[in-house]
MDAnalysis code that builds the backbone (N, CA, C; Angstrom):
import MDAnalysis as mda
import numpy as np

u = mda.Universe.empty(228, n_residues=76, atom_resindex=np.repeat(np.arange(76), 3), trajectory=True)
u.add_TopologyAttr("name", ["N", "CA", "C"] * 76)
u.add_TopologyAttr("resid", np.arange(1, 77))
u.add_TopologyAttr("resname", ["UNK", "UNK", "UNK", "UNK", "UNK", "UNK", "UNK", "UNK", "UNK", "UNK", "UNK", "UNK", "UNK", "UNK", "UNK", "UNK", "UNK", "UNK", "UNK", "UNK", "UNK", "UNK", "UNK", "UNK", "UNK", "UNK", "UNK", "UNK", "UNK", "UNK", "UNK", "UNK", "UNK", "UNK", "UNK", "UNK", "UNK", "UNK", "UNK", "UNK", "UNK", "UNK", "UNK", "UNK", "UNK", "UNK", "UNK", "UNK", "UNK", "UNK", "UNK", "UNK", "UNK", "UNK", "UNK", "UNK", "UNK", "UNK", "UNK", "UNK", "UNK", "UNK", "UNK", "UNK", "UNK", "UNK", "UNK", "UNK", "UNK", "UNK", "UNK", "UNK", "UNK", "UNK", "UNK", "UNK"])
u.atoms.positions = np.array([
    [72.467, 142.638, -1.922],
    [73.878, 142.512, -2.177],
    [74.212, 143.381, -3.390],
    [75.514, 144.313, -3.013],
    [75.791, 144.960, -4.758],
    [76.577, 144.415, -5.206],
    [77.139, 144.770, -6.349],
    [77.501, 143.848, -7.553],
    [78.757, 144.747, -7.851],
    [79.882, 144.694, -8.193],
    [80.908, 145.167, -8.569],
    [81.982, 144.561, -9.309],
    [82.356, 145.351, -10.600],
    [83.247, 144.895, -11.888],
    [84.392, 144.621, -12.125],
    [85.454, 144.594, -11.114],
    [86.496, 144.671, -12.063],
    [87.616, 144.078, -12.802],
    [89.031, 144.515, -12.955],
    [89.307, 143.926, -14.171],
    [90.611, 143.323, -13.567],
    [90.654, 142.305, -13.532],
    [92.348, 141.191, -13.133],
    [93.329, 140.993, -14.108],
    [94.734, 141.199, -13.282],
    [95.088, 140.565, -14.358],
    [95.449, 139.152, -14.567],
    [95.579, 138.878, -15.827],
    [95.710, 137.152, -15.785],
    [95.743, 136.118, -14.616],
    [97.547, 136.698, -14.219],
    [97.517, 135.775, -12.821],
    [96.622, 135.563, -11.790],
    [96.544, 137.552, -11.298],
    [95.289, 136.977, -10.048],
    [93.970, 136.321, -10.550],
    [93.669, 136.362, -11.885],
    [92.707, 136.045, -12.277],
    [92.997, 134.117, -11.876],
    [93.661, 133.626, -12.467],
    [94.590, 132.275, -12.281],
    [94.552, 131.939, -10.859],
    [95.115, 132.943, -9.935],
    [95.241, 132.565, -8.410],
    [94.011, 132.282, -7.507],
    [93.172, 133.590, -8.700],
    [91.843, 132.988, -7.992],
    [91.088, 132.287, -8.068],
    [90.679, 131.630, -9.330],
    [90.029, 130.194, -9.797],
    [91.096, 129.399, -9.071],
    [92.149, 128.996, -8.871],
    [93.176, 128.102, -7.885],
    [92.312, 128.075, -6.610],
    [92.236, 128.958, -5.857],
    [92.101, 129.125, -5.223],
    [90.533, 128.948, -4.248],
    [89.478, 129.167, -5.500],
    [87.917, 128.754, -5.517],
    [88.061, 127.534, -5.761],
    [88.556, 126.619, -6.710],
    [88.714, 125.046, -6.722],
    [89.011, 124.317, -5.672],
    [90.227, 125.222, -4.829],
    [90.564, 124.078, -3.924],
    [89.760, 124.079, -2.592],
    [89.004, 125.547, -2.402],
    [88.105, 125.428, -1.013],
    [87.043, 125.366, -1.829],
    [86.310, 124.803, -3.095],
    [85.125, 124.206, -3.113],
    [84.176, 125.381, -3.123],
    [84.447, 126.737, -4.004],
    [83.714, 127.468, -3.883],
    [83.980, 128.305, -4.887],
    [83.058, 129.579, -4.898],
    [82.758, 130.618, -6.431],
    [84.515, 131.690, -6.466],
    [84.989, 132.221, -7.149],
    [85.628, 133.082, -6.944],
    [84.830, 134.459, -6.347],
    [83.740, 133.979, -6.630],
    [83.355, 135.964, -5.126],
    [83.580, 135.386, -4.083],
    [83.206, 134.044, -4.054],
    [83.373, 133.889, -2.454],
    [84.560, 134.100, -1.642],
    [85.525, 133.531, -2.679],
    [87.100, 134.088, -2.423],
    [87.857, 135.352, -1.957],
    [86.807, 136.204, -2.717],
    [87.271, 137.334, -3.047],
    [86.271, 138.121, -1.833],
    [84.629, 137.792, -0.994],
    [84.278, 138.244, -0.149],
    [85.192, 138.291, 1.387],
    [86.263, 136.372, 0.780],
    [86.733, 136.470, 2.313],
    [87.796, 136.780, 2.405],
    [88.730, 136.780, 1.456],
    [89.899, 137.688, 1.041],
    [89.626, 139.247, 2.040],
    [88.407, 140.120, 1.496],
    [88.105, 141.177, 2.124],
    [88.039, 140.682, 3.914],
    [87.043, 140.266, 4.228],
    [86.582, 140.159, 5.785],
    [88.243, 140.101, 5.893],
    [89.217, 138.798, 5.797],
    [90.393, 138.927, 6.034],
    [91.296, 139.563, 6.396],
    [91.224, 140.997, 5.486],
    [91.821, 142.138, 5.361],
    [91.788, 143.210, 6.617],
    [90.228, 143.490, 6.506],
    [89.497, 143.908, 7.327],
    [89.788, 143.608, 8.349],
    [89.705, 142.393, 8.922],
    [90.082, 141.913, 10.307],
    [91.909, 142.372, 10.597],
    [92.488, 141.853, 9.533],
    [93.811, 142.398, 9.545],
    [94.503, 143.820, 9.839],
    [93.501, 144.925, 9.093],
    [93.762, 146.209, 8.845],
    [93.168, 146.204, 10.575],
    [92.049, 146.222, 11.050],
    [91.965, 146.417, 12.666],
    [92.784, 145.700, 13.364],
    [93.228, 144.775, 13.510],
    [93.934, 144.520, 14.694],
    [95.186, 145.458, 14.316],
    [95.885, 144.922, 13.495],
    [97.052, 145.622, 12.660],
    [97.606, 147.139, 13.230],
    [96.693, 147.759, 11.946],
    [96.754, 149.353, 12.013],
    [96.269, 149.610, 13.430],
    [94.941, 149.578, 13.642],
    [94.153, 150.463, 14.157],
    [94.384, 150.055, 15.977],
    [94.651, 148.598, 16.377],
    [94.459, 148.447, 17.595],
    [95.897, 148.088, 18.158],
    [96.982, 148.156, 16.898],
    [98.143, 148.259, 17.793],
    [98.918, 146.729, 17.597],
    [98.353, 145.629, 17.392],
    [99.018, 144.399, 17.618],
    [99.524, 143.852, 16.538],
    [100.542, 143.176, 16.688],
    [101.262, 141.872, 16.089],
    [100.562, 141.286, 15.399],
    [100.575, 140.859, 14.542],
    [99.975, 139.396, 13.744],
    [101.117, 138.682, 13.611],
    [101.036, 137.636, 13.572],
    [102.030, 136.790, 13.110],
    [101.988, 135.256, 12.763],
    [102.152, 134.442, 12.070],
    [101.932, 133.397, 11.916],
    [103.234, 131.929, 12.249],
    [102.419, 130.959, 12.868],
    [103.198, 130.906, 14.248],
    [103.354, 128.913, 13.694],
    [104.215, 128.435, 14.103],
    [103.797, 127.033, 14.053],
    [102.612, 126.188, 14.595],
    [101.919, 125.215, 13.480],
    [101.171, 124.922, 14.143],
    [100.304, 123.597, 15.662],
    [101.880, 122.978, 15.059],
    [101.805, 121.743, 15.903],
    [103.508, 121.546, 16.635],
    [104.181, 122.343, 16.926],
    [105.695, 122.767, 17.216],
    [106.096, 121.799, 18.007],
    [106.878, 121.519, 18.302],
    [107.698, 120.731, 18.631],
    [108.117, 120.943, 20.075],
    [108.490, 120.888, 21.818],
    [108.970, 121.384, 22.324],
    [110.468, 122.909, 22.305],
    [111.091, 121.953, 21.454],
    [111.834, 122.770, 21.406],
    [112.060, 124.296, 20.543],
    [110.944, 124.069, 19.382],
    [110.134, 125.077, 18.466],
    [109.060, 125.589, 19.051],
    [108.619, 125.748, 20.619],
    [107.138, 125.638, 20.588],
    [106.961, 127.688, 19.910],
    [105.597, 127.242, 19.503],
    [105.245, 128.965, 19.330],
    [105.923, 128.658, 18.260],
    [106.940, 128.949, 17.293],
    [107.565, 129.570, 16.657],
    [107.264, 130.487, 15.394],
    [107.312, 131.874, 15.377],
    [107.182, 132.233, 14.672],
    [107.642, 132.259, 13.234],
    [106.611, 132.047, 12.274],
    [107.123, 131.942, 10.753],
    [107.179, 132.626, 9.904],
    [106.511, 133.847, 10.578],
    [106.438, 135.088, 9.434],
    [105.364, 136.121, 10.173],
    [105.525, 137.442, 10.425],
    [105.008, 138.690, 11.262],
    [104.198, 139.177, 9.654],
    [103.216, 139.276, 9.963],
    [102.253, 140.271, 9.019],
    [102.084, 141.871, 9.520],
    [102.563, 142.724, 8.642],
    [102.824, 143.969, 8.788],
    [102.196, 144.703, 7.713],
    [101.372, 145.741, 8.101],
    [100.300, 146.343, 6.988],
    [101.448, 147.733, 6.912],
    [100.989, 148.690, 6.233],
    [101.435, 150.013, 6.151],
    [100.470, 150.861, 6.752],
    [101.114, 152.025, 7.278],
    [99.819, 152.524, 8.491],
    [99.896, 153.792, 7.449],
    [98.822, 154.421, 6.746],
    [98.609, 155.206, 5.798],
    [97.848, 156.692, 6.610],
])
């Protein structure tokens, strides 16, 4: 495994101990799945063309599906 330095500022520093506390784990770990995340994101996203979107999760008939927010990368 390599090892890499760098420098946060305060907040994300803040968001990310938040964030290791509440799933019970290190801030690399956070920060390994933060990446895979991305990763998975940037391919479907960019590279293969599709939608992401985040959707309700227990909807209602008349809500079913409903979308709550489309995740949109920048295609560089």
């Amino acid at each position: 495994m390599s090892r890499l330095t760098i420098d946060l500022p305060q907040r994300a520093d803040e968001a990310l101990a938040e964030l290791a506390k509440k799933n019970h784990t290190s801030k690399a770990e956070i920060v390994r799945r933060a990446l895979a995340l991305f990763k998975y994101v940037q391919e479907e996203s960019v590279e293969k063309g599709h939608q992401l979107s985040i959707r309700e999760r227990d909807p209602s008939p008349e809500q079913e599906g409903r979308i709550l927010r489309d995740i949109v990368l920048p295609q560089y």
